[in-house]
KOLMIRO-208093 format. One record per atom (N, C-alpha, C): residue in one letter; y, x, z. Coordinates in steps of 0.1 Angstrom, whole numbers, padded with zeros to 4 digits, always signed. Layout:
<nodes>
AYXZ...
</nodes>
This chain:
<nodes>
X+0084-0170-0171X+0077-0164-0159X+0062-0166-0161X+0053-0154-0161X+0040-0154-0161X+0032-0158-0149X+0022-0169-0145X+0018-0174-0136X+0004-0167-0134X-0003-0164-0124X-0011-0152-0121X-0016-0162-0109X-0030-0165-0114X-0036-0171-0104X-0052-0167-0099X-0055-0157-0102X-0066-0151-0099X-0065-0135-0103X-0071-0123-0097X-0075-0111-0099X-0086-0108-0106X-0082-0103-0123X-0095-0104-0129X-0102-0092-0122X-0097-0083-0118X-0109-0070-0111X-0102-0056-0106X-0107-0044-0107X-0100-0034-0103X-0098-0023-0113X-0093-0020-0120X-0087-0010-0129X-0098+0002-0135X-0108+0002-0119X-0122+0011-0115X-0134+0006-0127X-0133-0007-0125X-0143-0016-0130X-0147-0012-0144X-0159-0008-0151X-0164-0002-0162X-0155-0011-0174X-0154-0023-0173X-0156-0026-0185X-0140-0031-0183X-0133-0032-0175X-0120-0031-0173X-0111-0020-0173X-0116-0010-0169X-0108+0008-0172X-0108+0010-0186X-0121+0008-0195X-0121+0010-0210X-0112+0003-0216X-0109-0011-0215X-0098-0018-0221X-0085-0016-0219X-0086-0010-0208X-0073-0005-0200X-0068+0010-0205X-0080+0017-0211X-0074+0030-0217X-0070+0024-0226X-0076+0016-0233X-0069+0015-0251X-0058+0010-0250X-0049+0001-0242X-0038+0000-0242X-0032+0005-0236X-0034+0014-0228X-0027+0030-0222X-0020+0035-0231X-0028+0039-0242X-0029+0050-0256X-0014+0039-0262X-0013+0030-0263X-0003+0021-0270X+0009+0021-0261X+0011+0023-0249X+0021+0021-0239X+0020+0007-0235X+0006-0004-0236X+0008-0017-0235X+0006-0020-0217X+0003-0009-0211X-0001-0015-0196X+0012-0017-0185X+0015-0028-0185X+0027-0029-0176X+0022-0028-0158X+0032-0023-0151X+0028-0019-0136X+0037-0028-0128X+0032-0036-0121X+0042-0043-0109X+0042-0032-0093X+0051-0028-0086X+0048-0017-0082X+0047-0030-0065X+0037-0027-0058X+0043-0034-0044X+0039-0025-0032X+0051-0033-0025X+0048-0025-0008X+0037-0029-0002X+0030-0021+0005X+0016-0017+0011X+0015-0035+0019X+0024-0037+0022X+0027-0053+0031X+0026-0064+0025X+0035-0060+0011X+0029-0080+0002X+0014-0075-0006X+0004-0068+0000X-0009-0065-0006X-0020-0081+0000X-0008-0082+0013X-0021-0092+0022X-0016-0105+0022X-0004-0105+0009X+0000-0121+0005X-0004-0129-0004X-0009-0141-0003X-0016-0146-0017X-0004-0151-0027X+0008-0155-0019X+0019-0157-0029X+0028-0149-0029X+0037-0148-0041X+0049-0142-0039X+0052-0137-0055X+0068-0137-0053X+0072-0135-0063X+0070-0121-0069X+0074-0116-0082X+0075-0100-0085X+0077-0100-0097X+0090-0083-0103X+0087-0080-0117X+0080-0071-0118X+0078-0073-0132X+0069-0057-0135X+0082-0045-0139X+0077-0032-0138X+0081-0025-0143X+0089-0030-0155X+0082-0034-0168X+0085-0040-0179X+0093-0052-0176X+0098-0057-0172X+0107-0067-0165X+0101-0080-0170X+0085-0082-0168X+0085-0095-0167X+0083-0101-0153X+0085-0116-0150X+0085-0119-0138X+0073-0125-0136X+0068-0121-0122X+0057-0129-0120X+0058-0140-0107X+0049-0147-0111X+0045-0160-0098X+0035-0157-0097X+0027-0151-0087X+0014-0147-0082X+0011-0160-0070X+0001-0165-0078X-0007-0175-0060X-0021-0177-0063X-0025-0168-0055X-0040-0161-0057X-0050-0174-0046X-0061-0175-0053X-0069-0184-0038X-0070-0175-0024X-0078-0182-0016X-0079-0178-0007X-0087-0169-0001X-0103-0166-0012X-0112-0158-0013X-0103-0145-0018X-0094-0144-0021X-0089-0131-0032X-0075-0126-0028X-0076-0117-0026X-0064-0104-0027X-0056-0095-0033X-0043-0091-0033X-0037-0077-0042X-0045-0063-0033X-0044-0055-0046X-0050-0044-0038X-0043-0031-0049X-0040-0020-0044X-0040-0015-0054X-0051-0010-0069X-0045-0010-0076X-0057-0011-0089X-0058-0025-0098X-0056-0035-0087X-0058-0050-0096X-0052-0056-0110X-0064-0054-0118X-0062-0060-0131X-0056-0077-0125X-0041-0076-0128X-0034-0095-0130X-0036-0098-0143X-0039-0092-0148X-0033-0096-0164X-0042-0088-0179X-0051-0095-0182X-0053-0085-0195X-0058-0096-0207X-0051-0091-0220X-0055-0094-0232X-0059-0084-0243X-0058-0086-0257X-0055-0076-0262X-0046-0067-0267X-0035-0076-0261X-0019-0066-0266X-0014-0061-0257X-0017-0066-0240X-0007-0061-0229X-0019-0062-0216X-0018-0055-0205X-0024-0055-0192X-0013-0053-0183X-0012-0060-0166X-0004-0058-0156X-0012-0058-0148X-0011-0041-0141X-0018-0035-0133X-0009-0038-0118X-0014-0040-0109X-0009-0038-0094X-0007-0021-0089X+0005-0017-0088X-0001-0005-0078X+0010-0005-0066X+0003+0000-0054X+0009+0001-0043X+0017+0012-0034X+0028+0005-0029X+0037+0020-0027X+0029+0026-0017X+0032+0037-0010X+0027+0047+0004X+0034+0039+0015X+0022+0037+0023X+0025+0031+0037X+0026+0042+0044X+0039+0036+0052X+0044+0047+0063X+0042+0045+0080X+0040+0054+0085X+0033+0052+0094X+0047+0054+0109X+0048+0049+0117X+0055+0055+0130X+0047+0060+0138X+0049+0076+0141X+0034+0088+0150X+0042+0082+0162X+0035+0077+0173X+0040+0077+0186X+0033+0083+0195X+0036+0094+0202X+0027+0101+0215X+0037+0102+0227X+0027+0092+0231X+0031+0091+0248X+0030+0101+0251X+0038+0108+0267X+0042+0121+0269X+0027+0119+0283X+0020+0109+0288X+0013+0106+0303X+0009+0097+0299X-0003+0093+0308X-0014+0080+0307X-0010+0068+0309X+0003+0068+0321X+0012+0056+0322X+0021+0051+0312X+0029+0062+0305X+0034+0065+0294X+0024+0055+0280X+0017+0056+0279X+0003+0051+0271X+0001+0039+0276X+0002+0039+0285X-0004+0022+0289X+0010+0009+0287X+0024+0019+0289X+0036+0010+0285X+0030+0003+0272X+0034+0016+0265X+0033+0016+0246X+0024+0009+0243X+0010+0010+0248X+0000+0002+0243X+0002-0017+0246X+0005-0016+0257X+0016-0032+0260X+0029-0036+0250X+0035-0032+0250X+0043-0027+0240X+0038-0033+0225X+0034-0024+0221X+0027-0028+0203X+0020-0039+0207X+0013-0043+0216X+0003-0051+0215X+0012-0068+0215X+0019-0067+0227X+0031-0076+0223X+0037-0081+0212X+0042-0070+0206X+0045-0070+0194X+0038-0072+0182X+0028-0075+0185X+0018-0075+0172X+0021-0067+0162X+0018-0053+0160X+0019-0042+0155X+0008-0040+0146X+0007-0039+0134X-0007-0036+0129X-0007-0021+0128X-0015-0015+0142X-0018-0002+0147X-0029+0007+0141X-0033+0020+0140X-0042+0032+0144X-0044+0039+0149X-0054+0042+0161X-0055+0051+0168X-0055+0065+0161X-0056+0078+0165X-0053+0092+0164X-0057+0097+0171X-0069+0102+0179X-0067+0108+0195X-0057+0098+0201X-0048+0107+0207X-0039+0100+0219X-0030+0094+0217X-0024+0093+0200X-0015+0095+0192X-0019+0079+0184X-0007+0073+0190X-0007+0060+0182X+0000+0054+0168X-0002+0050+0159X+0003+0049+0144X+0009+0035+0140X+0015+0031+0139X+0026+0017+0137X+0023+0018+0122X+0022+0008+0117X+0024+0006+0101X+0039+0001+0101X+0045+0008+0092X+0059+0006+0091X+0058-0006+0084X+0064-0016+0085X+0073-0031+0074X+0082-0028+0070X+0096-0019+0081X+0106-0019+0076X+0110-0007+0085X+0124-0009+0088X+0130+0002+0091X+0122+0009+0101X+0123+0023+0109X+0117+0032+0114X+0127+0028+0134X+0138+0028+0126X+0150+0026+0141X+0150+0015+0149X+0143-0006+0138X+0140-0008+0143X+0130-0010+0155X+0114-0003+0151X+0109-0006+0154X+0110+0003+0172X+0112+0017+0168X+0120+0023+0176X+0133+0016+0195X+0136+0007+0184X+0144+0003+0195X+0141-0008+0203X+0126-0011+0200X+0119-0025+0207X+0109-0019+0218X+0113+0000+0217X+0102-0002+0229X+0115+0009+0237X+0128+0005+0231X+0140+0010+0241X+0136+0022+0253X+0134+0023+0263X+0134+0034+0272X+0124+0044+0271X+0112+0035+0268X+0100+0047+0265X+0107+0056+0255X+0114+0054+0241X+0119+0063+0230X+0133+0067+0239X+0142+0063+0246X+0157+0070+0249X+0151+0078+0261X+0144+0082+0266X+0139+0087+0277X+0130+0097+0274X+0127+0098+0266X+0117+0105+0254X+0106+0108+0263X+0101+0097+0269X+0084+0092+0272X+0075+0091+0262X+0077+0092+0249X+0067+0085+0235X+0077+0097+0224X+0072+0105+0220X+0076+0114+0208X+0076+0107+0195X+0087+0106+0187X+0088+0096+0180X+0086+0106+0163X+0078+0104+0152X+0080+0108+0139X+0078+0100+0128X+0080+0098+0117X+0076+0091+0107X+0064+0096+0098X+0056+0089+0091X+0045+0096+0084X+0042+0089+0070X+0041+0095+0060X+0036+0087+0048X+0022+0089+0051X+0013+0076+0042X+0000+0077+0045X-0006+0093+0041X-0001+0099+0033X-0011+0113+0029X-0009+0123+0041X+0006+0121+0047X+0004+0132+0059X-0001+0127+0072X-0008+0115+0074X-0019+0110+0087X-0029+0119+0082X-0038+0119+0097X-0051+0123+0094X-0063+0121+0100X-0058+0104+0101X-0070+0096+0102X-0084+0092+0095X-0096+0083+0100X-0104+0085+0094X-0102+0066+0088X-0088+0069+0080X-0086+0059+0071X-0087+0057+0056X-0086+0049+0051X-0088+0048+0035X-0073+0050+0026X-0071+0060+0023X-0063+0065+0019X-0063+0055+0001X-0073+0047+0002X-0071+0039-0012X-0077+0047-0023X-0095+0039-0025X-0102+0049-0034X-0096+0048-0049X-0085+0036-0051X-0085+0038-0064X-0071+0048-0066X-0069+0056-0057X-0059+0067-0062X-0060+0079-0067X-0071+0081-0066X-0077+0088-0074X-0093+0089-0083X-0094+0087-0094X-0110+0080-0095X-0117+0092-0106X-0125+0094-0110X-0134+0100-0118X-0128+0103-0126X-0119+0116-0132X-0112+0118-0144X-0100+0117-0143X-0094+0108-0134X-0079+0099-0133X-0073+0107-0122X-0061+0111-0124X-0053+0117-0113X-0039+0105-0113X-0033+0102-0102X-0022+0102-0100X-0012+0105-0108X-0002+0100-0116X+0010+0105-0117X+0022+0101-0113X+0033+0111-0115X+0045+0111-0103X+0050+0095-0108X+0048+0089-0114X+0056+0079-0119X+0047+0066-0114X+0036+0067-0104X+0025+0055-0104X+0017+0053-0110X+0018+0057-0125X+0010+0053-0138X-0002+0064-0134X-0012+0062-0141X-0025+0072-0142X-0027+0078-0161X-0030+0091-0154X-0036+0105-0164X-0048+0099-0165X-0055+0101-0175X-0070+0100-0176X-0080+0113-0177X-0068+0119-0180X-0078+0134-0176X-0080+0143-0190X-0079+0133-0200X-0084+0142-0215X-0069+0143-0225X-0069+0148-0236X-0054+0149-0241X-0059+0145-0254X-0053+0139-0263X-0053+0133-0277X-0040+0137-0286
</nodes>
């Protein structure tokens, strides 16, 4: 088990992306993929893609984020990337309606986004749960209930600058294109 006790940087970082191409070109960059939720844990277990296992216990100054260099030498790098956080769209049908819901999440300690009128749940886990903890407002259909990955919100939130960066696109697999062909 590889022990991971600091973030050397972000994948963005000049002199970390260069190092990071050359063992791109080799297949040497392993990816640990995580949910948008263990981003705000300093511990925790995880494999990589490549099936090594990690012990991550990061200080207290320091965070996962998507992009984060855990790991680099010159034979291998383990890159952090993060899945799509899903959102629950809730729109109260009335202002009363809105002032349940807003009691409601707030109870719950919900880590929320406003929308106009339209309130956003960060999903942890299931959609039905969270659903069934505000019982009558959703069976009464007081609160319009949908699911949302972060790309179909259209908040004025950070959609995560390192998903796409100068040259680099996305690909369907997590991994990143660099934009040139060899």
């Amino acid at each position: 088990m590889r022990r991971i006790d600091h973030v050397l940087g972000s994948r963005l970082d000049p002199t970390l992306s260069e190092r990071l191409h050359d063992l791109e070109h080799r297949g040497a960059v392993d990816v640990v993929q995580l949910p948008v939720a263990d981003l705000a844990r300093r511990r925790l277990l995880a494999i990589t893609r490549g099936g090594q296992e990690l012990a991550i216990a990061l200080p207290r100054d320091q965070r996962l984020f998507d992009g984060a260099v855990l790991f680099l030498d010159s034979k291998e790098a383990i890159v952090v990337r993060a899945g799509t956080q899903r959102w629950l769209r809730l729109e109260p049908r009335s202002i009363s309606d809105a002032i349940e819901l807003g009691y409601h999440a707030g109870n719950l300690h919900w880590r929320v986004r406003f929308e106009g009128e339209v309130l956003l749940v960060a999903l942890e886990g299931r959609a039905e749960d969270y659903t069934a903890r505000l019982g009558e407002l959703v069976s009464a259909r007081k609160v319009g209930v949908s699911v949302l990955d972060d790309d179909e919100s259209n908040g004025d939130h950070d959609h995560g600058a390192d998903d796409d960066d100068a040259g680099g696109h996305r690909a369907r697999d997590g991994g990143f294109h660099h934009g040139h062909s060899h």
